[in-house]
Kinemage of the C-alpha trace (Angstrom):
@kinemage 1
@onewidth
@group {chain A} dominant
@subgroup {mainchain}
@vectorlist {calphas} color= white
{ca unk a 1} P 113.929 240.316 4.695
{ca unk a 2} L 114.243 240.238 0.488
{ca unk a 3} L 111.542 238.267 -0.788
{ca unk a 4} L 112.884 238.986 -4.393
{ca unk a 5} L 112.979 236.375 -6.498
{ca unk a 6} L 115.711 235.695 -9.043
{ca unk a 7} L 117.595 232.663 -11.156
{ca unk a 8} L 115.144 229.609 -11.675
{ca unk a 9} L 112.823 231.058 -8.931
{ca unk a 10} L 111.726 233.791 -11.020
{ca unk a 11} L 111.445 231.265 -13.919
{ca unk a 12} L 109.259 229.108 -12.722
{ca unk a 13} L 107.307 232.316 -11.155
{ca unk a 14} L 106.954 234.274 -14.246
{ca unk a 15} L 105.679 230.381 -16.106
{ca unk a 16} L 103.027 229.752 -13.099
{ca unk a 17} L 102.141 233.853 -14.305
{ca unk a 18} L 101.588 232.748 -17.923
{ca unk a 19} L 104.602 233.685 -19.383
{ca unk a 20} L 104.849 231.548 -22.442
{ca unk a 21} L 108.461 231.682 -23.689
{ca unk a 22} L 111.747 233.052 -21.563
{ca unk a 23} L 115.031 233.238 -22.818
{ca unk a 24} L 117.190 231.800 -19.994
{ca unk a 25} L 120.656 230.686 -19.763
{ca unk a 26} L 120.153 226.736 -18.421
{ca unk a 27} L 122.733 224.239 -17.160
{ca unk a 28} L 121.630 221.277 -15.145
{ca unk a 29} L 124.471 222.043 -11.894
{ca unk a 30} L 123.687 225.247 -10.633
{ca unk a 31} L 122.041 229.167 -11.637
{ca unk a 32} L 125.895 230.634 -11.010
{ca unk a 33} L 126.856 227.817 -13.383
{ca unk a 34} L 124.433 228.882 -16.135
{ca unk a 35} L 125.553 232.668 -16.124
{ca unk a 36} L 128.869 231.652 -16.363
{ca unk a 37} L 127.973 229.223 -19.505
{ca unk a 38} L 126.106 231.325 -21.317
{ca unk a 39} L 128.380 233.585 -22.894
{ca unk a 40} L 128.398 233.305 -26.589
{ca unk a 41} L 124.751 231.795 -26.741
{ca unk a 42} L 126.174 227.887 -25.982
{ca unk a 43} L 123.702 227.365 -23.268
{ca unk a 44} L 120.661 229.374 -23.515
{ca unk a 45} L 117.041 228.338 -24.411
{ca unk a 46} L 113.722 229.793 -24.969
{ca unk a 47} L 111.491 228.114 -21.836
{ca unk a 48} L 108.238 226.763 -22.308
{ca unk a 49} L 107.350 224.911 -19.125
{ca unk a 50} L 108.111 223.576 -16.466
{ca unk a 51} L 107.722 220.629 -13.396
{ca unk a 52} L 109.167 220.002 -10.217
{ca unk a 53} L 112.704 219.047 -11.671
{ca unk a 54} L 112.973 220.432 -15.072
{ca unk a 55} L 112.437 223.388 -17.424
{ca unk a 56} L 111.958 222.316 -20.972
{ca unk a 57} L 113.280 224.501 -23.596
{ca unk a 58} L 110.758 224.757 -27.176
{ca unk a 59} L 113.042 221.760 -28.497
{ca unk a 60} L 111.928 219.536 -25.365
{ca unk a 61} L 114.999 219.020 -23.746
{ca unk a 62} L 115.070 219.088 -19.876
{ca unk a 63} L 117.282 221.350 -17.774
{ca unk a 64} L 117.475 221.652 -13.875
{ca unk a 65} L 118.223 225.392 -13.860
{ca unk a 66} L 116.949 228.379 -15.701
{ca unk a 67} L 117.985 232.313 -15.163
{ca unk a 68} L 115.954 234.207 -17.348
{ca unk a 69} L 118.396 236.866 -19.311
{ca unk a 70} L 117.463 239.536 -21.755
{ca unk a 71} L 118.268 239.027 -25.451
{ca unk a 72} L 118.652 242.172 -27.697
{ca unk a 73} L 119.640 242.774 -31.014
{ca unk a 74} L 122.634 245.179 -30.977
{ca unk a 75} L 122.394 248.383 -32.612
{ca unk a 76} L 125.086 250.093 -35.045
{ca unk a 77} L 125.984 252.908 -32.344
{ca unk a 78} L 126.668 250.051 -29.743
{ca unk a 79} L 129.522 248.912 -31.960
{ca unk a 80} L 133.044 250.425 -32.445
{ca unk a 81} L 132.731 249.907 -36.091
{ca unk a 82} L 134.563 252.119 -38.895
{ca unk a 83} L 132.137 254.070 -40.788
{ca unk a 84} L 133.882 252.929 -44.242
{ca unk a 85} L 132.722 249.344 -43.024
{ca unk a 86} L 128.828 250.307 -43.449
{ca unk a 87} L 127.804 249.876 -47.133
């Protein structure tokens, strides 16, 4: 048996753990649906808390689902960038 948890079950694990704020990507249909949103930033929020129900982001607003995701700042050798382009 996996007792991993993952998607909004982890969330609201790592909150009840004291984790104060956790990038996720949120939507209010489904975790699946939230990774799929996500790309390009649209639906991701920094998580502060969280009920029963919801997950509220820092700005307050409610969301039924939240998969925590890691957010990095990319680094020059990560991009295929021309060397004449760095000033």
């Amino acid at each position: 048996m996996n007792n991993e948890l993952i998607g909004s079950e982890l969330t609201r694990a790592m909150i009840a753990w004291g984790y104060e704020q956790i990038w996720c990507a949120v939507d209010d249909d489904s975790d699946e649906q939230a990774m799929r949103d996500h790309c390009g930033n649209d639906f991701t929020a920094c998580i502060v808390s969280c009920d029963d129900q919801y997950f509220y982001c820092d700005q307050g607003t409610p969301w039924t689902c939240a998969v925590p995701i890691k957010i990095m700042a990319v680094k020059q050798e990560e991009v295929d960038m021309p060397t004449q382009c760095i000033s």
